[in-house]
N, C-alpha and C positions, 0 to 999 in steps of 0.2 A: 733786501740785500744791502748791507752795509758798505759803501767804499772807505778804498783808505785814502789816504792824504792826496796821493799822487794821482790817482782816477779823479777825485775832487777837482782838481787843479787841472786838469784834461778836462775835464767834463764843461768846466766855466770857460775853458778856450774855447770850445766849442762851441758853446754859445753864446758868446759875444761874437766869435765869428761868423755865426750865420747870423746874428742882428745887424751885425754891420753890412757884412751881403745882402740882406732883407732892404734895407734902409736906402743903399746903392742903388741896386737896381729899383729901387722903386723910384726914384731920381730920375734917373735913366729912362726909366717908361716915364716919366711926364715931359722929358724934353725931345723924345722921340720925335722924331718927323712923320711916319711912317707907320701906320698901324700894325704894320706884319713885325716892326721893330718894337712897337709899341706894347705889342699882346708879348713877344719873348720877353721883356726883360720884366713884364708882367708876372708872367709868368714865374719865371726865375725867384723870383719875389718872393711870390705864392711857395715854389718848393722850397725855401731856406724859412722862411716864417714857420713854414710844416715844421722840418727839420728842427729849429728852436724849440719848439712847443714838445714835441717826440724827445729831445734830449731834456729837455726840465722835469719829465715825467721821472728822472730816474733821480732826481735829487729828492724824492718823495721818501 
């Protein structure tokens, strides 16, 4: 499927935004006090990194 300009241009927000979310939160879990705060924003991580990787599939 070919995008046009404009899905392009959405598609690259999108994924800089969930690298910057990815990047945050993984910040976030290393200055964690708490492992139960530690493992969420681990976590959190983990589903925007997904998220990333899921959206660059369509620039294929």
């Amino acid at each position: 499927m070919k995008l046009n300009e404009m899905e392009l241009q959405t598609l690259r927000h999108l994924i800089m935004a969930n690298d910057t979310t990815s990047c945050k939160m993984s910040a976030y879990a290393q200055q964690a006090q708490t492992p139960e705060i530690r493992q969420y924003f681990e976590k959190a991580a983990q589903t925007a990194a997904d998220a990333k990787t899921e959206l660059m599939g369509f620039l294929k």
